[in-house]
C-alpha positions in Angstrom: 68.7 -23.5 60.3 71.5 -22.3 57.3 69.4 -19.8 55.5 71.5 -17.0 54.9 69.5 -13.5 56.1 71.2 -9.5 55.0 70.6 -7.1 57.5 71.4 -3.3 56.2 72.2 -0.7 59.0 73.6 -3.5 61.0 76.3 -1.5 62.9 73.4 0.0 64.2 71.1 0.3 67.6 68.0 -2.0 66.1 70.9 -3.7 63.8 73.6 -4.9 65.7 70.4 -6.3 67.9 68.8 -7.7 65.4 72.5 -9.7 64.1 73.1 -10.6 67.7 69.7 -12.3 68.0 70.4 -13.9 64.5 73.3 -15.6 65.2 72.1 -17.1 68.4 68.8 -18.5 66.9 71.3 -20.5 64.3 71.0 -17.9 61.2 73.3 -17.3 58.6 74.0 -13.6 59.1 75.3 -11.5 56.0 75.6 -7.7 57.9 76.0 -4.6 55.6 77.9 -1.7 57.6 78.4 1.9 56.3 82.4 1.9 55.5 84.1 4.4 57.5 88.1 5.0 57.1 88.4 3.8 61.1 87.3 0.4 60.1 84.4 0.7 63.1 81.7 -1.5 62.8 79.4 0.8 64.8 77.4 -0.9 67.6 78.1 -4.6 65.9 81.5 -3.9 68.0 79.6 -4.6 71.3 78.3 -8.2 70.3 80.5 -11.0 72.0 83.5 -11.9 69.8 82.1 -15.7 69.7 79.1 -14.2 68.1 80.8 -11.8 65.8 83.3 -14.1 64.5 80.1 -15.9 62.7 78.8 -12.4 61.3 79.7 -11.9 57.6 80.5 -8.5 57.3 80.2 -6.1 54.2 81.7 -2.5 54.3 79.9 -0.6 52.0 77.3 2.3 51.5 73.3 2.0 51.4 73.5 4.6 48.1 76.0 2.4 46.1 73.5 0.2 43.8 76.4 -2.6 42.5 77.6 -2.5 46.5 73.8 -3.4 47.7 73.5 -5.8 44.9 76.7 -7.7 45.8 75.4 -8.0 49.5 71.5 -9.0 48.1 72.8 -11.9 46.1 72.6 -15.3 47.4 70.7 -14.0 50.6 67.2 -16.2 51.2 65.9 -12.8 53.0 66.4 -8.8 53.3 65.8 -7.1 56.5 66.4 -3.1 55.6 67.1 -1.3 58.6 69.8 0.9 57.0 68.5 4.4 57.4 69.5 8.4 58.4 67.4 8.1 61.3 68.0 11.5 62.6 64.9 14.0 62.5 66.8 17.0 63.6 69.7 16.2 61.4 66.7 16.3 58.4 65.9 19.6 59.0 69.4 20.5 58.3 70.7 17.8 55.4 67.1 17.1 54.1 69.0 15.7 50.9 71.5 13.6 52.5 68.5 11.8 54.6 66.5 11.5 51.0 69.3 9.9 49.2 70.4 7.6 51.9 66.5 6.2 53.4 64.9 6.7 49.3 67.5 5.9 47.1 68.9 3.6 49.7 65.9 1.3 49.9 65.2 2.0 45.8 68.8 0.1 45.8 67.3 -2.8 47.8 64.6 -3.1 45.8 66.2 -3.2 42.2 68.7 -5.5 43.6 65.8 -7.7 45.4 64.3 -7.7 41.6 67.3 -9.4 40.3 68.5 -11.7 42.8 65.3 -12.4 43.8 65.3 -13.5 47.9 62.4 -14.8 49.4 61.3 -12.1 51.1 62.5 -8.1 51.9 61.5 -6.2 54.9 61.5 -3.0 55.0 61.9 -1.0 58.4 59.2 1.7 58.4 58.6 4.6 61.4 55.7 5.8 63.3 56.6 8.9 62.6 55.1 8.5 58.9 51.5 9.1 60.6 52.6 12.6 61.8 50.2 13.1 65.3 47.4 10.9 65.7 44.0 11.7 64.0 42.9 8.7 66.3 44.3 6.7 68.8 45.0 3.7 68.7 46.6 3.9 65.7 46.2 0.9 62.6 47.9 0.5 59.5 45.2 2.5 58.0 45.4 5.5 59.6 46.3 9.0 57.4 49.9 9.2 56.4 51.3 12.8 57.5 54.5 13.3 57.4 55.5 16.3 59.7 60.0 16.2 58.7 62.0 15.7 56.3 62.8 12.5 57.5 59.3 11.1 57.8 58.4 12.0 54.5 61.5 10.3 53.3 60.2 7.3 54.9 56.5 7.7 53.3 58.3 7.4 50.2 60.4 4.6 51.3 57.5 3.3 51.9 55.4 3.5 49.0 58.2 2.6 46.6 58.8 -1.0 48.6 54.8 -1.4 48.1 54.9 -0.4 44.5 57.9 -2.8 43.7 55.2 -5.5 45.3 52.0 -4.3 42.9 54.4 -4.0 40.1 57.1 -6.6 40.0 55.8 -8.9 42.9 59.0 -8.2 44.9 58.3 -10.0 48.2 57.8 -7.0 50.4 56.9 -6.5 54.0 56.4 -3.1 55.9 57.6 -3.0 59.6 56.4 -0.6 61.6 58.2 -0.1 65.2 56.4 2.6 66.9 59.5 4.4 69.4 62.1 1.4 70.0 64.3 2.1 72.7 67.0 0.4 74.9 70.8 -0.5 75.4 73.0 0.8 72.4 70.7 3.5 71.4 72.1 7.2 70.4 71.9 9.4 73.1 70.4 11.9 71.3 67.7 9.8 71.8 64.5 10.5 74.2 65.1 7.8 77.2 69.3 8.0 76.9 69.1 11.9 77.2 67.3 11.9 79.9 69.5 8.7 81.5 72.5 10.5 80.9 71.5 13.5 82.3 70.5 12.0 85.6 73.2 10.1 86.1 75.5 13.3 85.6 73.3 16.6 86.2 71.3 18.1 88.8 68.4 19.4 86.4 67.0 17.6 83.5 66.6 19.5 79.8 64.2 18.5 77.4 62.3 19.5 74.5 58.9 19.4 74.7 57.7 17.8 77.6 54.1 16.7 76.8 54.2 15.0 73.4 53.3 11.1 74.1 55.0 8.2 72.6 54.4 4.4 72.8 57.6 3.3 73.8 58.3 -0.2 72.4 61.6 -2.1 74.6 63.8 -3.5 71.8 64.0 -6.7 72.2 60.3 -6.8 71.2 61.2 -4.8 68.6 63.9 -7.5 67.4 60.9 -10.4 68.0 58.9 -9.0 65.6 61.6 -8.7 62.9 61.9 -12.9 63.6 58.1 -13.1 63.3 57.9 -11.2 60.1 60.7 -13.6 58.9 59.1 -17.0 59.6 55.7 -15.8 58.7 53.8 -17.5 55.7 54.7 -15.5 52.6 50.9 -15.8 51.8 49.6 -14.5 55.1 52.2 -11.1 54.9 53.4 -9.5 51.4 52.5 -6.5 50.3 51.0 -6.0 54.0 52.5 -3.2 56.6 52.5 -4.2 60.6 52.5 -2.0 63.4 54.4 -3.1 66.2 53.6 -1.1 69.7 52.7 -1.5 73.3 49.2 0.1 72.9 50.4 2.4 75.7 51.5 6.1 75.4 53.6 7.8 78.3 54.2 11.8 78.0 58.3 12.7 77.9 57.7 14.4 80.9 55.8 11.2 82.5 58.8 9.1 80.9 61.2 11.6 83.1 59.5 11.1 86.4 59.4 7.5 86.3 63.5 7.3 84.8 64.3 9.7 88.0 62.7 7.4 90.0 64.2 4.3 88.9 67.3 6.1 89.3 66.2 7.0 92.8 66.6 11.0 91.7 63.0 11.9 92.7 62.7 15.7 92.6 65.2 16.4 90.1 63.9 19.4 87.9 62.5 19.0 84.5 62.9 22.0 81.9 62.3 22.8 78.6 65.3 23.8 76.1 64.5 25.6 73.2 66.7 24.3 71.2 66.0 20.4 71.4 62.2 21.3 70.4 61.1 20.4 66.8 59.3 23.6 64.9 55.9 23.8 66.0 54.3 22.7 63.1 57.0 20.1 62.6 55.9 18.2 65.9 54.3 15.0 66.1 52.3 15.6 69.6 51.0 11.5 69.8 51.8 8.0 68.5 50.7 5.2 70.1 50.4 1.7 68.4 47.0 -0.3 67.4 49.4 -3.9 66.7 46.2 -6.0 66.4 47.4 -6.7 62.9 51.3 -8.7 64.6 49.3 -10.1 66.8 46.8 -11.7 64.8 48.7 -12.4 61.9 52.0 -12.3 63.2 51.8 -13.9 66.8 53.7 -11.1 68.1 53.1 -9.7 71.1 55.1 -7.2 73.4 56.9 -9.1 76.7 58.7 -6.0 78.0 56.9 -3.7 80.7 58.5 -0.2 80.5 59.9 -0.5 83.8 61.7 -3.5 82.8 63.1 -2.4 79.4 64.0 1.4 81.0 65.8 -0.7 84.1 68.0 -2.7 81.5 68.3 0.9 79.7 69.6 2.7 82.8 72.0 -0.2 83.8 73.8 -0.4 79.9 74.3 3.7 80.4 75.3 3.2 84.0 78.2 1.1 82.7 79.4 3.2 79.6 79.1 6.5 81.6 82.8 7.5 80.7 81.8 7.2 76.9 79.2 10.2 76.9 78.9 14.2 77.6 75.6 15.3 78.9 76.3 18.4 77.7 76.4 18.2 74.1 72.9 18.2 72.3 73.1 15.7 69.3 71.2 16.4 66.1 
């Protein structure tokens, strides 16, 4: 297997998964990482040096048009995960998060045009649906964007689809519902509350009852390989959900972390400033992935005792690396 794949955001949590697996399945891997004076490629830094010496990287910026189309050329396929991910960062640098996830994926898309690859998929986010009208939750269901960010991602969204209707650029829409696992931010859900146990006596959360269908990553990875050896014919111009089908609240998702961690009885509150504005929060997601698994032959494999196990052990190990106390945006 040579053909040679572009992964944007690959210095990334999802990313620098995504290269790793790559690689080992015999991939050429072409990795665009956001330059930074340091020289860091981000979480790529983490894959095994063997496995790293095969990536191609290419130090650049999502925004940079000539930059994206110098890392689009020559590549049989486009997987576009580069993205400001951040949903309380949004609310403070809505234009930053536009340029970078809007014009950022515009960029792939005009440079897809030219160079013409055999396929492009786009990375898309539950959090497009806003809370669920119904549950479980298809590709049909009402967009409702309730951020900055997630209406950044509608329009990311749209525009990849348009570029399909108009140009027949080969476009897919993936849709992991809430990936999680080793390498993610900690300002993330399931490493907050890791961290926290591992170093506090009390736990501080958000809001404690909005439920998310919590999707391990290596799944998440699977069905980036399944969208890429899919039939063109069976999947352009489509969008697929990928999700467990199961939704846990953040305070259920606490009490079973705690106990995994042997920490039963550890209080739970609620910070005020980690909650979203109330009209700004997205109270449930979970996943109707009918449409992977039928078309895609994706399924999950991961229970969420088995992904949050592997979750708390990577933390465990890099506990030096993080302050409990700081509350990332």
């Amino acid at each position: 297997m040579s053909q040679r794949v572009l992964v944007t955001g690959a210095g990334g949590f999802i990313g620098s998964h995504l290269v790793e697996e790559l690689v080992r399945q015999g991939y050429r891997v072409r990795a665009l990482v956001r330059y930074v004076s340091s020289g860091s490629l981000g979480k790529l830094e983490e894959l095994p040096p063997e496995l790293l010496s095969e990536v191609e990287v290419v130090r650049g910026d999502i925004r940079d048009a000539e930059c994206v189309r110098r890392a689009v050329r020559q590549c049989a396929a486009v997987l576009h995960l580069a993205a400001a991910i951040s949903i309380p960062y949004s609310y403070v640098h809505p234009r930053e998060v536009l340029e970078t996830n809007v014009v950022g994926t515009l960029n792939i898309l005009l440079a897809a045009l030219e160079e013409q690859p055999e396929r492009v998929v786009v990375t898309s986010t539950s959090e497009v649906f806003g809370t669920a009208q119904r549950i479980p939750m298809d590709e049909q269901h009402p967009l409702k964007p309730q951020s900055p960010y997630a209406a950044t991602k509608v329009a990311a969204d749209a525009l990849a689809l348009s570029f399909w209707a108009s140009y027949g650029v080969p476009v897919v829409i993936l849709r992991p519902f809430n990936t999680y696992g080793p390498r993610q931010s900690p300002r993330a859900v399931v490493p907050t509350i890791i961290l926290q146990a591992l170093q506090r006596d009390e736990i501080r959360l958000g809001n404690r009852h909005t439920r998310r269908d919590l999707l391990y990553v290596a799944d998440t990875i699977a069905g980036f390989l399944a969208c890429l050896r899919a039939p063109l014919e069976r999947i352009l111009g489509r969008s697929f959900n990928l999700g467990t089908g199961r939704e846990v609240s953040v305070e259920e998702l606490c009490t079973e972390i705690l106990r995994l961690m042997g920490r039963q009885g550890v209080p739970i509150r609620s910070e005020a400033r980690r909650q979203r504005p109330e009209t700004s929060e997205v109270e449930r997601l979970c996943a109707d992935a009918t449409a992977a698994r039928t078309v895609l032959g994706w399924a999950p494999r991961w229970t969420l005792q088995q992904g949050l196990q592997q979750t708390i052990a990577y933390f465990a190990q890099r506990l030096q690396s993080f302050r409990p106390e700081d509350y990332l945006i």
